[in-house]
C-alpha positions as CSV (number, residue, x, y, z in Angstrom):
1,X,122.4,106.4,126.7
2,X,124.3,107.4,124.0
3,X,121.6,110.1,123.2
4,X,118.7,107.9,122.4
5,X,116.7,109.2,125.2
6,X,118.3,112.8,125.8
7,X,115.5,115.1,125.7
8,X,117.5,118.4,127.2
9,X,117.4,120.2,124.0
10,X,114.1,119.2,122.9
11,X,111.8,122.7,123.2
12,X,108.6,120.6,122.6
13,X,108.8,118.9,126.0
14,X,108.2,120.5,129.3
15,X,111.4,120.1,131.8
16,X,112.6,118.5,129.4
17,X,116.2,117.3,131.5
18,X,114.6,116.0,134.1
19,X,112.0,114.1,132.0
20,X,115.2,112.7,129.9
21,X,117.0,111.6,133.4
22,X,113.5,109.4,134.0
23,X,113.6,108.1,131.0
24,X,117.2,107.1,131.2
25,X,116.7,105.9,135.0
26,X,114.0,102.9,133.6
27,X,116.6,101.7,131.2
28,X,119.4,101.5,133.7
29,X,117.2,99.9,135.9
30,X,116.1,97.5,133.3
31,X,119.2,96.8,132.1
32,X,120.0,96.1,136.0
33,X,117.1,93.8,136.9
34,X,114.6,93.7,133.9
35,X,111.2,95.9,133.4
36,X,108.9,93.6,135.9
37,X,111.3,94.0,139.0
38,X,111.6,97.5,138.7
39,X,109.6,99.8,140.5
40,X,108.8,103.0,140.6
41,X,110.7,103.9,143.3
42,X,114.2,102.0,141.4
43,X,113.4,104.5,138.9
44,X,112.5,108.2,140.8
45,X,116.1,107.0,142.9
46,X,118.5,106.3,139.9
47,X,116.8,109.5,138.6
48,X,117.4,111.6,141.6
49,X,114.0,112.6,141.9
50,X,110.8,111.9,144.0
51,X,108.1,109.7,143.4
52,X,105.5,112.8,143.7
53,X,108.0,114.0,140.6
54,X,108.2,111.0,138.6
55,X,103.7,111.0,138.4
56,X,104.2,114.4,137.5
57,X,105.2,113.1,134.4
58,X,104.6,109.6,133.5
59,X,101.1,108.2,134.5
60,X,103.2,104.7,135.6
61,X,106.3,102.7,134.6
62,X,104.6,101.2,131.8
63,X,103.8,105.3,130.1
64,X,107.6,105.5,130.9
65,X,108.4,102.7,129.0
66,X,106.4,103.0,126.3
67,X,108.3,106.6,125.9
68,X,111.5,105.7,126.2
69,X,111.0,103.3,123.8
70,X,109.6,105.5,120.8
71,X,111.5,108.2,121.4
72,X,114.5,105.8,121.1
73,X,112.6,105.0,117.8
74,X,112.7,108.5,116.7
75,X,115.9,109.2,117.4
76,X,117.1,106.0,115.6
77,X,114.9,106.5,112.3
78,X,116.0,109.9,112.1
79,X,119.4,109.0,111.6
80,X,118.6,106.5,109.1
81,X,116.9,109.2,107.2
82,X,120.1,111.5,107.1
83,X,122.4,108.6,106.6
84,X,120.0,107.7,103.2
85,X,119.9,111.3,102.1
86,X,123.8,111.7,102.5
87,X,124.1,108.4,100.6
88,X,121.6,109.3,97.9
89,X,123.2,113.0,97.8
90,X,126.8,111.4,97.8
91,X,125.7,109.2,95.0
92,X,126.8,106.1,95.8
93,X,125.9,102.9,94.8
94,X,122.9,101.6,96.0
95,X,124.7,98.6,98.1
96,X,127.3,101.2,99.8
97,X,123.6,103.2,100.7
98,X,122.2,99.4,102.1
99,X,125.1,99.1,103.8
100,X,125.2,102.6,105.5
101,X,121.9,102.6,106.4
102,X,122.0,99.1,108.1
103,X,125.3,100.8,109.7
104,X,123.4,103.8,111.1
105,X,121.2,101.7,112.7
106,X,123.8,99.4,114.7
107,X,125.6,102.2,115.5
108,X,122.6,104.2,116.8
109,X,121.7,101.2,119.2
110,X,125.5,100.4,120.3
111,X,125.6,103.8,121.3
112,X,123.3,103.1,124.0
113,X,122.8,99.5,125.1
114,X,120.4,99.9,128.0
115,X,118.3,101.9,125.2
116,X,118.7,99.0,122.5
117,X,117.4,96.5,125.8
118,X,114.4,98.8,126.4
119,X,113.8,99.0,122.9
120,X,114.4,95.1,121.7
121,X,113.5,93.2,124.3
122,X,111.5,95.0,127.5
123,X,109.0,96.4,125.3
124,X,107.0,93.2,125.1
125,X,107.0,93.4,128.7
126,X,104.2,96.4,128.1
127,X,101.3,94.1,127.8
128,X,99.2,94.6,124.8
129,X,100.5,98.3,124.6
130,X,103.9,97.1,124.4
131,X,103.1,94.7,121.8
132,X,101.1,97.2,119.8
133,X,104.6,99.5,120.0
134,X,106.4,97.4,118.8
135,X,104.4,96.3,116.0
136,X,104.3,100.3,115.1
137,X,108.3,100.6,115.6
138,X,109.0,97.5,112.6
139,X,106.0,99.2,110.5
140,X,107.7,102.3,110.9
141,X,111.3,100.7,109.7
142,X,109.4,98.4,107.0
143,X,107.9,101.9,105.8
144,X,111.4,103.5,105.4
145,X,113.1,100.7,103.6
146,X,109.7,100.6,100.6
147,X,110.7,103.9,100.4
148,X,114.7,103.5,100.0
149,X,113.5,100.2,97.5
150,X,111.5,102.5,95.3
151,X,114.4,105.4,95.3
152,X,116.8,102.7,94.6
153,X,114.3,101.0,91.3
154,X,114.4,104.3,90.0
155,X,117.8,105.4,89.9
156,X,119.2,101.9,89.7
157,X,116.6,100.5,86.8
158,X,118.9,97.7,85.7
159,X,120.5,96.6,89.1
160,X,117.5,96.8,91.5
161,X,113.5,95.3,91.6
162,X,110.6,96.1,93.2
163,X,109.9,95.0,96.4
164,X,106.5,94.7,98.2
165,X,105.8,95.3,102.1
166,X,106.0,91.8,102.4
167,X,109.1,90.9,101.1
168,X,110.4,93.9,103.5
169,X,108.5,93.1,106.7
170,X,110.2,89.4,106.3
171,X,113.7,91.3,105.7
172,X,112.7,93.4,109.0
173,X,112.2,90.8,111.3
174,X,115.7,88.8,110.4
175,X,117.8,91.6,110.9
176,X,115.7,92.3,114.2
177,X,116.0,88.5,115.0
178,X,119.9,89.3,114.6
179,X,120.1,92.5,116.7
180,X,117.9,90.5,119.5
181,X,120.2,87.7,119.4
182,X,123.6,90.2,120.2
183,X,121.5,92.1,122.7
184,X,120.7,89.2,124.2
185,X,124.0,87.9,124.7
186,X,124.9,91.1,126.6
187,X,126.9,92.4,123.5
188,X,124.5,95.4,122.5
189,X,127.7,96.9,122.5
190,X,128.9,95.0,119.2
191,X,126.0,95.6,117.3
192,X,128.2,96.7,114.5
193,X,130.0,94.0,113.7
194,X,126.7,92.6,112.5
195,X,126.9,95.1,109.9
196,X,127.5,93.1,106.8
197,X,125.5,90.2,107.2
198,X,122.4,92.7,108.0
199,X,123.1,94.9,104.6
200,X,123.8,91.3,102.9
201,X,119.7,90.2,103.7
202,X,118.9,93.4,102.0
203,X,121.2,93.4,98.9
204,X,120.0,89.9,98.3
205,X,116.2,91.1,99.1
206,X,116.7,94.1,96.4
207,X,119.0,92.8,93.7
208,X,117.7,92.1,90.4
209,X,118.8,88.6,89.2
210,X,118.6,87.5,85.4
């Protein structure tokens, strides 16, 4: 899982190892077969625990889901927010930051295909909770990016111009569309190489002309 769903050293959640195992059971299974023929039972056996266990801490596979997928999230827009404040401390120029940030993020999800699965595509799967999720999870990445754009206007006055949620959310859903479309393919792997065509829709989404 590449750590995307680890939850052993996390002292806010109760058995926190074994709820992590669940967690990580669902998106082997997924990856395996796809959320609707998973059951329950798929998921308390690749998780080496019972049934009685698995209610104990997920209300049904579709709670599990829904977990798995924003703490993926979480763990995914944390590291975005170190990479930006290493950039920004770093000082380097605002495309290298685009660029390292969009890096972060491949990386993050290649570390864990059956995570970037869950989290790209399964998650509509979720009915109108699912759909809701994932509206919350490109909110929450639109949000980040405003805020790189107005760090970036003000220390980069002459090179970079302001850009509304809009213009971002539009930016947002290609370089999702171009994550989907690898993940898709089976190559969740090779998210990476995606790299520079992902940082080049935001340097042309940010970059002052005339």
């Amino acid at each position: 899982m590449g750590g995307l769903v680890e939850l052993g050293d996390d002292p806010t959640v109760d058995d926190a190892q074994r709820r992590g195992r669940i967690l990580g059971a669902l998106a082997t299974c997924m990856a395996e077969k796809g959320y609707r023929a998973t059951t329950v039972a798929d998921i308390a056996r690749v998780a080496r625990v019972s049934k009685t266990v698995l209610y104990a801490h997920f209300r049904d596979k579709e709670d599990c889901l829904l977990e798995l997928v924003s703490r993926a999230t979480d763990k995914v827009l944390a590291e975005l927010r170190r990479t930006q404040q290493e950039g920004a401390a770093a000082g380097l120029p605002w495309r290298d930051r685009l660029h390292a940030t969009v890096s972060a993020l491949l990386s993050a999800l290649a570390s864990g295909p059956e995570a970037a699965w869950a989290v790209l595509v399964e998650v509509q799967a979720a009915g109108r909770s699912g759909l809701a999720l994932r509206r919350d999870v490109l909110d929450r990445y639109v949000t980040l990016l405003c805020e790189t754009a107005d760090d970036l206007v003000a220390r980069f006055p002459d090179e970079v111009r302001p850009v509304g949620p809009d213009l971002v959310l539009a930016a947002v859903g290609g370089i999702h569309e171009l994550m989907l479309a690898r993940v898709e393919r089976g190559q969740a792997a090779r998210l990476t190489e995606d790299a520079d065509v992902a940082a080049a829709v935001l340097v042309g989404l940010f970059e002052r002309r005339g």
